[in-house]
N, C-alpha and C positions, 0 to 999 in steps of 0.2 A: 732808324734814322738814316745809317748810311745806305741802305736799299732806294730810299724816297728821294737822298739825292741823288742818285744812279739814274733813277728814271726822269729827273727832271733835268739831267745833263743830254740824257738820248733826246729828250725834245728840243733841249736847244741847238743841240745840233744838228735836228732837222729840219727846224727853223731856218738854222742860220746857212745850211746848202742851199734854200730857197732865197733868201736874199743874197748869194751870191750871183745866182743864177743871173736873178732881176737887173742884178750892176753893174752886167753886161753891158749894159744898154745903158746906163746914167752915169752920171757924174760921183767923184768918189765921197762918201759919205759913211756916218755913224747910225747903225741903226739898232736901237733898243728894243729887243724881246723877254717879255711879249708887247706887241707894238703899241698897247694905251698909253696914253698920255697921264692918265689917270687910272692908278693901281691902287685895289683895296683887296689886304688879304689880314687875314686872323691874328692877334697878338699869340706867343707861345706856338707857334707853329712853324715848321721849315717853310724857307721861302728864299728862290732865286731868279736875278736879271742877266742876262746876254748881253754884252756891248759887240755889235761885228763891224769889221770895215768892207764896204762895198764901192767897188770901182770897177770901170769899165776898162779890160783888155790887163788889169793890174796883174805886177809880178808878185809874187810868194816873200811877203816880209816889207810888203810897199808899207803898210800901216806899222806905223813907229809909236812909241811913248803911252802906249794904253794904261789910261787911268781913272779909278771912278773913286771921285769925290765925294761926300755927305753933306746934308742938309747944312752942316755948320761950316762949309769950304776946306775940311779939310780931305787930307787923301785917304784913302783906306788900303792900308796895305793889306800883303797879301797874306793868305792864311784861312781858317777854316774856327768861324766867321770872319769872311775878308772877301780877297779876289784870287782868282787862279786863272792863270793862262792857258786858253785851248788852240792849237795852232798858232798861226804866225800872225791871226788877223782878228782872233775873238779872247772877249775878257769875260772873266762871268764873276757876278756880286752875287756872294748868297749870304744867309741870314740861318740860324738856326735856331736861337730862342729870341725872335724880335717883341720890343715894348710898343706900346704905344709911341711912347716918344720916339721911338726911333722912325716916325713916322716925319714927312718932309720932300724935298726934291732933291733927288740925286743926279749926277753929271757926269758923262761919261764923255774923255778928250783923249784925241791922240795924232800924232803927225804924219800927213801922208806926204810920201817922198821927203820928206826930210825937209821939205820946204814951209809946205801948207797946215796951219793949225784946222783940225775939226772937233766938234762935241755934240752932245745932243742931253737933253734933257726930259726927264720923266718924274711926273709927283706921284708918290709912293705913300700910303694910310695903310698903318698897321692899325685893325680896331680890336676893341674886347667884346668877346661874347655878351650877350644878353644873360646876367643873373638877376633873381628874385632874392628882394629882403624884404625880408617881415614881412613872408607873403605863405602862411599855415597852409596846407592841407582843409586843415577841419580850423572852423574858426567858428566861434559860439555868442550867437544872439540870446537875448535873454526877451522872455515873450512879457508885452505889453512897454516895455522899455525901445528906446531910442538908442541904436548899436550901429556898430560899424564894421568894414570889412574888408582890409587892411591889406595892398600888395604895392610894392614899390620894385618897380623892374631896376637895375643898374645896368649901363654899357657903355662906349666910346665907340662913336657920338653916342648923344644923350638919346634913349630910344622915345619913340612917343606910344600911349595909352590908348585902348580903345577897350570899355566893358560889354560884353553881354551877357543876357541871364537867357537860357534856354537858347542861343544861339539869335539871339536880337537884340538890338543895338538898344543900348537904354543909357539915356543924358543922365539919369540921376542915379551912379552907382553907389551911392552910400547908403542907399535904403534897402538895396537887394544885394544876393548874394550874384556873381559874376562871374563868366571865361574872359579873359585878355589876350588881346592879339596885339603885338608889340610889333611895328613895323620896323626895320633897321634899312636906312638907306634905299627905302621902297623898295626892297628887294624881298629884304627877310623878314617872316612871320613867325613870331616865337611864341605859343599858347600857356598861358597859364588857368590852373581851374578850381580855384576853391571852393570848399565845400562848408555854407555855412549850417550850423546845426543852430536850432530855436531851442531854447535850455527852458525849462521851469524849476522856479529858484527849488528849495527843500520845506517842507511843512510835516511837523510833526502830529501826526494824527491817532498814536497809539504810547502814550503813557497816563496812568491813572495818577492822582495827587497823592495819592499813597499807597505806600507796598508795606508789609505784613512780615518779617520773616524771625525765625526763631534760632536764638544762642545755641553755638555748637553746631549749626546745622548748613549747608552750601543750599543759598539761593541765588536766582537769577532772573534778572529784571530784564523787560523785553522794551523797547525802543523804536516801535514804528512809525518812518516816515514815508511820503510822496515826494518824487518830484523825478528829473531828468539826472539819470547815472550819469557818470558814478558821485556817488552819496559816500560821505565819508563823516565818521561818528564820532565822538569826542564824548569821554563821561568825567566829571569832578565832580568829588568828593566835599562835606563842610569845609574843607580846609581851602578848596580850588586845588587839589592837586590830581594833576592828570592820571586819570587811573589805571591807562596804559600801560604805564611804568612802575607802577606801586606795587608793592612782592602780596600777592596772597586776593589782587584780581584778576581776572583775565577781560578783556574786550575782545569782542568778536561780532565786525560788523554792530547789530542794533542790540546786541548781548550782551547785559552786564555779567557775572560771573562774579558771586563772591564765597569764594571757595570754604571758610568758617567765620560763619556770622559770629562778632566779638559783642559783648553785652552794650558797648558804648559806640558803638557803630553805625546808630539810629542821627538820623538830621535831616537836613535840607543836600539834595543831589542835584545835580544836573545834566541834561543830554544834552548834547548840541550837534546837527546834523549841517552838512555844507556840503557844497557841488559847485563848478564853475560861474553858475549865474549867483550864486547867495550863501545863506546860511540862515538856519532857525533853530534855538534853544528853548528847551522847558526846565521847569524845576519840579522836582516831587521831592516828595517829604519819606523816608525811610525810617518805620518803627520796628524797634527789637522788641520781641517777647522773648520774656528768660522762662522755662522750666522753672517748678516748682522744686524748693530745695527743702527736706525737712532735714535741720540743724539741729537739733534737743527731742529726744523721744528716752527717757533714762529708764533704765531696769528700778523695780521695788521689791524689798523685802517688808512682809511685813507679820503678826503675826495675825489669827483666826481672831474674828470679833471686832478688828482695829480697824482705823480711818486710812486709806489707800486713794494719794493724789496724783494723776500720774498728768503729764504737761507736754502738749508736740508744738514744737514751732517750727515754721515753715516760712520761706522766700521765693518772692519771682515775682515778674512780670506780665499782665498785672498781675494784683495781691493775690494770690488762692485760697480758694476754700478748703474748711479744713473738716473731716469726721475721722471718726473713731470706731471698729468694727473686732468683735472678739474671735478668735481663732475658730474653724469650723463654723462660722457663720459670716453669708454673704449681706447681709442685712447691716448695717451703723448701727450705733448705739443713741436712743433718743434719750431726750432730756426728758426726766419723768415717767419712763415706762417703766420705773422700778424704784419704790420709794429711796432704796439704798444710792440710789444712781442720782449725779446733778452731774451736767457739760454748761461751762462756762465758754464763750467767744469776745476776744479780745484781739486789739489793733496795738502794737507796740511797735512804733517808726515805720521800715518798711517789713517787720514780720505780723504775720497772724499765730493764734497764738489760740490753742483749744487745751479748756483744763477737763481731765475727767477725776470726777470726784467718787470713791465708794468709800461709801458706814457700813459696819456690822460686818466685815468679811466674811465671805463662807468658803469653804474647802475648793468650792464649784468655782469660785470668781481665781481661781488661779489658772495662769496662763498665758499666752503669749496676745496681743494688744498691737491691731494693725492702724498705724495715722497715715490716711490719706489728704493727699494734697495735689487739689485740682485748680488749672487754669486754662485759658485758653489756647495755651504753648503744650499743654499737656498734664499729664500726671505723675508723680512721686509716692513712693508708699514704704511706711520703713516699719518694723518691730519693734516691742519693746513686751517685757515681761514683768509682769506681777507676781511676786512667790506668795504664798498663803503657808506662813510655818503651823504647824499645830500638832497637840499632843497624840499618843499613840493610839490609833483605832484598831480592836481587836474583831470586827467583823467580818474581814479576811478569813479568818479560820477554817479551815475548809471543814470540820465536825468537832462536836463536842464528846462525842462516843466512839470509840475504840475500842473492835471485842477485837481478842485472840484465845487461843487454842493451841493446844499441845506445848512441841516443840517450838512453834515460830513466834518469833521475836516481833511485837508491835511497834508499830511507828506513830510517833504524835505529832503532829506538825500544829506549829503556830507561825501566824503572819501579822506583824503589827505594821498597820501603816499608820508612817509620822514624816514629819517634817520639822525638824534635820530627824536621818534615821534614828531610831532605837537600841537602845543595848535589852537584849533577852536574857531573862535567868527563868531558872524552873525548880520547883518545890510537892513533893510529895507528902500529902498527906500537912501541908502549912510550913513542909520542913524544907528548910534548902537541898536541894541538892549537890551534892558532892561529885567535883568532873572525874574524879579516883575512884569512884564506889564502880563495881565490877558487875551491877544488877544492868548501868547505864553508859549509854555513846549521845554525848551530847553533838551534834554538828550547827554549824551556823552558829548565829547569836546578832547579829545586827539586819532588825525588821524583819525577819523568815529566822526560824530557828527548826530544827528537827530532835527528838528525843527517841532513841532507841531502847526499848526494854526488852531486857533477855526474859521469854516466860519460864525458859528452864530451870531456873531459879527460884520458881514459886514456891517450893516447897521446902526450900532455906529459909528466904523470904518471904514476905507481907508485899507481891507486887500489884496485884490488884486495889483501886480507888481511884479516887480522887486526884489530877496532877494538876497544879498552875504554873500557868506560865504569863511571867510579869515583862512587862517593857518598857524603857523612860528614858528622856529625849531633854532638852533643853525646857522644851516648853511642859509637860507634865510625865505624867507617869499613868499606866493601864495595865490590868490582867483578866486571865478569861479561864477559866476551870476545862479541862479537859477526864471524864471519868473514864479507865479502864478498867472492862468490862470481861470474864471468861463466855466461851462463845462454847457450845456442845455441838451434839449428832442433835437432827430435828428429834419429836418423837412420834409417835402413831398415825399413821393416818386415821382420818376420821371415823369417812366412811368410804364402800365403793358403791358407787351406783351403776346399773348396766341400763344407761340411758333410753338405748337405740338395741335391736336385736333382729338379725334375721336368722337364715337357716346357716349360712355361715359365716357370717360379722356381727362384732359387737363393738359398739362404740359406748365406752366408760365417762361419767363425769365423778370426777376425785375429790372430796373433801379434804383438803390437809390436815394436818397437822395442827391439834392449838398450842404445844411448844414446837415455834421453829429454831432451839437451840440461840438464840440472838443474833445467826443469820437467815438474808431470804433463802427459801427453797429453789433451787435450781434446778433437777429433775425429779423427775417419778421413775421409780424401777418396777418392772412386774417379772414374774415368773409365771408359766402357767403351763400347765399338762393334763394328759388326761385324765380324769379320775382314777381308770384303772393301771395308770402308768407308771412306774418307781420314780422317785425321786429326782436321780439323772438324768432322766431325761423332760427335763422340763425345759422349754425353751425361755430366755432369758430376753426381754423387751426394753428399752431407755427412751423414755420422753421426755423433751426441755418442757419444764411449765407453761402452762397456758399455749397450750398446743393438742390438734387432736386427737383424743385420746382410741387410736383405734385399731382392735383387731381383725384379721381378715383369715382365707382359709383354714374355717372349723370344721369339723365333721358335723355336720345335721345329727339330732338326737343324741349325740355323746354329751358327755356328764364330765367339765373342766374345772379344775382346781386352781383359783389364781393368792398370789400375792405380791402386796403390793406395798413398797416402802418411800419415804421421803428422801433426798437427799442434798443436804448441803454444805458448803466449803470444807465443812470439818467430817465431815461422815454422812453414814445412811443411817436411818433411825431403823425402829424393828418392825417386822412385816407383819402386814395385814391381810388376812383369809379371805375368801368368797368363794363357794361352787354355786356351780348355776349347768343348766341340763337345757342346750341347745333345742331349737323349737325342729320340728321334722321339714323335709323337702315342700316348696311349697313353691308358685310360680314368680316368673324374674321379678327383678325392682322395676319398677319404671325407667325406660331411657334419657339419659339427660340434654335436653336439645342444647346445643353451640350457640346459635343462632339467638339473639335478642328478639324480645318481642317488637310487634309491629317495623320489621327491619325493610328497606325497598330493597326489591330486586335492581341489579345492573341492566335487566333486558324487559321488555313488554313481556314478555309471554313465555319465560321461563324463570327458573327458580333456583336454584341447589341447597340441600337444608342436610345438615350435620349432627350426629348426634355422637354421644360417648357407650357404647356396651355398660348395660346394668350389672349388678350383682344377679349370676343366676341363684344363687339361693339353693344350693344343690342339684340343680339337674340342668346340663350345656342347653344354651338357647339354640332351638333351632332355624327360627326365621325372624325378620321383622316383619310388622306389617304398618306401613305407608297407608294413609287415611288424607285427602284435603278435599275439601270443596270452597267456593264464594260463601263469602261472610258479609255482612252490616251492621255496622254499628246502631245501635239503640239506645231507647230511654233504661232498657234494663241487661247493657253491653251486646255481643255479637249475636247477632240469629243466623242462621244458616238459609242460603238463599237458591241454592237447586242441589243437584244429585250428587252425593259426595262419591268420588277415583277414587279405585285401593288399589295398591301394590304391594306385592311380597316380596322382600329382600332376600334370598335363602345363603349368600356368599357377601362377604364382606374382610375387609383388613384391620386395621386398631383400632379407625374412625369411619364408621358407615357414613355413607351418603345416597342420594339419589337425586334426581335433576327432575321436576315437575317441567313439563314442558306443554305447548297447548292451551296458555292462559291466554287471559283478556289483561289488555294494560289498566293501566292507573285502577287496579281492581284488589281488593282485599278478599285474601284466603288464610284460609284455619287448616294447619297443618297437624294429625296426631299419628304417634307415632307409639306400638305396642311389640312389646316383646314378649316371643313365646319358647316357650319349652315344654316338653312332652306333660307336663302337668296343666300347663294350659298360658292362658294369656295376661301379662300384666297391667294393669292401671295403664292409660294412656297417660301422656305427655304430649302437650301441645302449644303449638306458634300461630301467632296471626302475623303477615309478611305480605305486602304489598307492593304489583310491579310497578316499574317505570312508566307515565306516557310514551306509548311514539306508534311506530306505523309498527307491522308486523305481517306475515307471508299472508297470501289469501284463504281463509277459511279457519285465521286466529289460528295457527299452525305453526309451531317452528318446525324447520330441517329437522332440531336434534329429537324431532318425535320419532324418529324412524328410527327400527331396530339398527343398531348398531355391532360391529365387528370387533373383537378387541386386537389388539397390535402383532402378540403371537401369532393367531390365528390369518392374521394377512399375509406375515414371511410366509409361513407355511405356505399358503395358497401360489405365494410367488413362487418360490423354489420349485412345488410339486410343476407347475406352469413352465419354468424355465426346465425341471429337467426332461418335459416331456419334448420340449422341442428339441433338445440334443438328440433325443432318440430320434425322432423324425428325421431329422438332418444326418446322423450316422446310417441309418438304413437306405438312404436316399445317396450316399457317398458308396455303400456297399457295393448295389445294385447297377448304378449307371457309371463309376468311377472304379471300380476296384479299389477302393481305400477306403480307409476307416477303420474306429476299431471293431468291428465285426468281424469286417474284413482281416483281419489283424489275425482276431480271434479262430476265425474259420481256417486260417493257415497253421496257426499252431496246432490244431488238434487235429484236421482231417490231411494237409499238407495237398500240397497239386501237382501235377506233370509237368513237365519240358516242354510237351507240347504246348501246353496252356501259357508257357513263358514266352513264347516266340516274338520278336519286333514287341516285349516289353518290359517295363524299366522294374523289377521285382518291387511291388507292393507301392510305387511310386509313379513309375511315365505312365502316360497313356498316348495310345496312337491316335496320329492328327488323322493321317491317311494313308491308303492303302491302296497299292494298283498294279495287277499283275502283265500292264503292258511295257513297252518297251524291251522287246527279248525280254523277257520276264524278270527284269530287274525289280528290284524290291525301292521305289521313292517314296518311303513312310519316315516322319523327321522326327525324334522322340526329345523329350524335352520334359523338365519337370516341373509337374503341377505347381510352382509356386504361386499363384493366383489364380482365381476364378474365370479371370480372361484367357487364361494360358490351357483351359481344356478342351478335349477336342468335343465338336458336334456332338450330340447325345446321338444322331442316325448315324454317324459313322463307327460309333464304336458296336450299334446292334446291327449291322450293314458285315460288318466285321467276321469274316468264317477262319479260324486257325487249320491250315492244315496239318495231317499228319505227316511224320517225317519220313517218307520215303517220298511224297509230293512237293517238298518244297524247291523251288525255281530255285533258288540262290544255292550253289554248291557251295560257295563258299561259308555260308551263313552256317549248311549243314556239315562240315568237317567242323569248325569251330564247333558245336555243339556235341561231337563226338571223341571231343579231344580227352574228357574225362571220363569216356565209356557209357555204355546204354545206360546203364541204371546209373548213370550220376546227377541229380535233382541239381536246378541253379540255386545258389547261396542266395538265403535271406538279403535282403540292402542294409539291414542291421548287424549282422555277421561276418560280412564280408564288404568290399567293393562292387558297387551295380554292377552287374552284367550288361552290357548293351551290345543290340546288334550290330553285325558287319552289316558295312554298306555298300553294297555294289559299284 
């Protein structure tokens, strides 16, 4: 502020030099800056007037009594807002926060020469800015409706209105949206520019009449409307009360949210949607579904044979269905499917209510009884149990017979099943038993009981017979006989039969025994040797029963003595005789092919067929012999359809094989297969085996028809191959390199001269080059072979002539080589440090 009147003091006093200048020349007078007569300046804003005196030829202080008056005649003193004196000749009125009102004509007088009154006057209008009332920004028409569009300018003076829409003058702004240009004192234009928006009231377009939701569970209901945002939503509840605010909904925008459906929470709802032009509400109706609840489902005792009613009742929303389904089975129980069975259904208030009825109990009808209860809220399903009591059933028992033997003490077990358990007692011979008596260990006693009998005792006592064992329950009483029984060694065998015989195997079939002592027989023992053999040395054989029975490496024509006993838990029974006099050498068994009949090949046109080594029957097989041709099938099976391939096997491992190669695809072959040894050839054995379709090499050929090499025989080849080339390449190192170990060799046994070492690196360098010019300096560079680039020309080293030493150019070369005496040989490069030439 004090800066603003600083500069508006510089102007008046530039003003007011130039009116002094001017009254030079006139008469003396008042003159008001700035010079209008009519001043309008801003209410709230600084603002200052000049009064000056002006006279022609005047002295310094001629203008006396300077005074400025206000609109209401009085004076205004001086001060700040007031007057202040500048010089001897100028007054200045300022103003710092002016009203309106202080708007009017002010007066400025003063006396010149002390004689003469002067003044001058000036109308002064403080006005007010142009403000807007009640004139929005955004102002909102509602579409198809009659709106308005609201700006009321305020100023002093009063300002005047002018609307356009799109920057054209339009008479009728009520109907459109408009800019105003406000003129103030035809000077000023002050613009206003609202912006009307066209609103579409709110229409609900997405709620159904009714929503569906179920007890216990959070649902939520969707609320779609149309119209011009912002849309604002409102949900009540039956009661009307805002749901906004109620503990346990939430609103969210067009979302209801009800966090646990309560069972009574079902009614009449309502949405209401609003926006600046409107509002629109709907009503829907909200139904609860309650889960099924089953309330009574009771356990039953009851006893066998008796009438068992068992009752579920169940709740919810709506009413549920109700069935009845027995443990381990997914199936209900229907009305009828069992004469014993009746289901009753009944409606009692809001429960259902299923009776299930059984007559005649049986042991079987016990057990656990599932009630379900279906709605369309869901399902509930509860247990309930049926007991079936009844008297002791002794079919548990695990045997009625009991042997023992010798020393060991028999066990008798009884199991009574009852409902309620059983107490057990036990009686020998009709007699009770005594838990003191020192024959018996009673254990158990409730539903399973065990009886231990010492057999060692039998010959004190009477322990063999007859035992029962009783047991009884609420509901009756049962017993069941258990006899104990002595148990021996089996006894004879029957017969031996020598079923099967070759030249050395014999496979037996054994008659047992017709006492097996009262237990089953568990092995066969044999002993057997040669006829002419002692005793001791009999070899000793054990077969489990029903297994086969068979001997193998005999001597052909010997004469064997066997015998042969039973044996079970408690012993072996007594033996049984047979010699029998081996049949002479005679040719192998037949081989036993691996391979199934009619089996396909994996390949068109090869084969591999397996078989197992025969019994030779006393003399080593020498060879197989491999037999196939094409086969077809017939009205009276295979015929043979061209020239049967043989092959000899003479080498083989555990399991022979061979590989038919050379076939026709999708074609049947008859494979036989004979084994020989020097007495001659066995029975054939044979396969019929058919290949695969497909394509196959030209001329029905496999590869693997060609002799073949086995895998030994290939290293070999390799190695012999690789070491002949070391030779090559060592002879070839001898010759043109002096190295290698030939080279090596031919040093250690024959040894070389001095001479022959000249200008080279012992068993190592070799010379690049050689040249006896230059005064006969020796520029040969010696350098060691370490690679195959690093050796010299093969002509230069056969170019190469060693002199002897009474010739050589280089004296110095030749005193070094003298230093050890004539007959001293250069050290090995293994023995010593190379020797290398001086170099001139």
């Amino acid at each position: 502020m004090a800066s603003l009147l600083k500069r508006m003091d510089f102007l008046l006093l530039i003003l007011t030099a130039c009116q002094i200048f001017l009254a030079k020349c006139e008469e003396p007078r008042l003159v008001i800056s700035p010079p209008q007569s009519n001043l309008y300046a801003p209410a709230g804003k600084p603002f200052g007037l000049m009064c000056k005196g002006e006279a022609q030829d005047a002295e310094d202080g001629a203008f006396t009594n300077m005074e400025w008056i206000n609109p209401r005649g009085e004076i205004i003193p001086e001060g700040t807002p007031g007057v202040k004196e500048y010089g001897l000749d100028s007054l200045k009125l300022s103003f710092v926060n002016p009203k309106a009102d202080d708007s009017g004509s002010y007066k400025c007088t003063a006396l010149y020469g002390n004689t003469k009154t002067l003044e001058v006057n000036t109308n002064l209008t403080f006005y007010d800015d142009i403000k807007f009332e009640n004139c929005e920004a955004i102002q909102n028409l509602i579409v198809g409706k009659k709106g308005f569009i609201s700006c009321r300018p305020v100023g002093n003076p009063q300002p005047s209105i002018n609307w356009e829409k799109n920057k054209q003058r339009d008479s009728t702004p009520s109907k459109h949206s408009c800019r105003q240009l406000v003129p103030i004192n035809k000077r000023k234009h002050i613009p206003k520019n609202p912006s009307p928006i066209v609103l579409t009231p709110p229409r609900i377009i997405e709620l159904p009449e009714e929503f569906v939701a179920i007890q216990g569970e959070e649902y939520t209901i969707t609320c779609g409307a149309d119209g011009s945002e912002p849309l604002t939503y409102s949900w009540f509840d039956p009661q009307l009360r805002d749901l906004s605010a109620v503990e346990g909904f939430k609103v969210q925008a067009g979302l209801l949210t009800i966090y646990r459906v309560e069972r009574n929470a079902g009614g009449e709802y309502k949405c209401k949607v609003s926006n600046p032009a409107g509002e629109d509400e709907a009503i829907f109706r909200l139904e609860v579904q309650v889960r099924p609840n089953i309330v009574q489902l009771e356990n039953l005792t009851r006893e066998e044979n008796s009438i068992a009613e068992l009752e579920c009742k169940a709740e919810g929303v709506p009413r549920p269905v109700l069935s009845i389904r027995k443990d381990n089975s997914f199936q209900p129980l229907q009305d009828g499917q069992d004469e014993r069975i009746v289901l009753e259904e009944v409606e009692e208030g809001e429960f259902s209510i299923l009776r299930l009825r059984i007559s005649s109990l049986k042991r079987s009808d016990d057990g656990l009884y599932f009630c379900k209860a279906s709605n369309a809220a869901g399902d509930s399903e509860k247990a309930g149990h049926i007991e079936v009591q009844f008297k002791p059933d002794m079919n548990l028992t695990p045997t009625t017979t009991v042997k023992a033997w010798s020393a060991n003490p028999a066990n008798l077990s009884c199991v009574a099943e009852a409902n309620p358990n059983a107490t057990l007692t036990w009686k020998f011979q009709n007699e009770l038993i005594d838990p003191s008596d020192e024959r018996y260990k009673i254990y158990g006693g409730v539903s399973y009981g065990s009886l231990l009998v010492h057999t060692d005792k039998k010959t004190q006592f009477e322990i063999f017979g007859m035992y029962t064992c009783e047991a009884k329950n609420a509901i009756g009483d049962n017993s069941i006989n258990i006899y104990l029984e002595e148990a021996t060694e089996p006894g004879q065998v029957t017969q031996i039969v020598f079923d099967k015989v070759t030249s050395t195997t014999i496979t037996f079939r054994l008659m047992g025994p017709g006492n097996t002592g009262g237990l089953p027989i568990t092995h066969y023992i044999m002993k057997y040797r040669n006829a002419n053999d002692p005793e001791q040395n009999s070899v000793l054989v054990e077969w489990a029963k029903d297994t086969p029975y068979i001997l193998s490496d005999l001597k052909p024509r010997a004469k064997y003595h066997f015998s042969v006993a039973a044996r079970n838990v408690v012993g072996d029974g007594p033996w049984k005789n047979a010699d029998y006099i081996m049949p002479e050498e005679t040719v192998p068994e037949p081989p036993t092919i691996i391979t199934e009949q009619e089996t396909i090949s994996n390949f068109p046109d090869r084969f591999e067929v397996r078989w197992e080594v025969p019994n030779d029957n006393g003399e080593p097989i020498t060879q197989f012999e491999v037999r196939y041709f094409k086969v077809e099938r017939g009205i009276n099976g295979w015929s043979q359809k061209d020239k049967a391939i043989e092959r000899i096997i003479r080498s083989w491992e555990s399991n022979p094989s061979y590989e038919l190669v050379g076939l026709y695809p999708d074609t049947y072959y008859k494979i036989e297969i004979r084994a020989t040894n020097k007495i001659g050839n066995s029975l054939p054995e044979s396969v019929v085996i058919r290949t695969r379709a497909g394509e196959v090499n030209d001329g029905h050929t496999s590869m693997l028809d060609e002799p073949t090499v086995s895998l030994p025989v290939i290293i070999a080849i390799v190695l012999v191959a690789l070491f002949v080339v070391l030779v090559i390449l060592d002879i070839t190192c001898f010759f043109r390199f002096h190295c290698g170990l030939l080279y090596l060799l031919r040093y250690r046994t024959c040894g070389r001269s001095s001479e022959k070492m000249q200008g080279v690196e012992e068993g190592r360098a070799c010379v690049k080059e050689v040249s006896t010019a230059n005064n006969g300096k020796i520029k040969s560079e010696l350098r060691s072979p370490s690679s195959p680039d690093q050796l010299p020309p093969p002509d230069k080293l056969s170019n190469y002539e060693e002199k002897p030493k009474h010739e050589v150019d280089n004296l110095a070369f030749d005193k070094g080589n003298q230093r050890n005496g004539d007959d001293a040989r250069p050290k090995y490069p293994y023995e010593d440090a190379p020797m290398l030439p001086m170099r001139g």
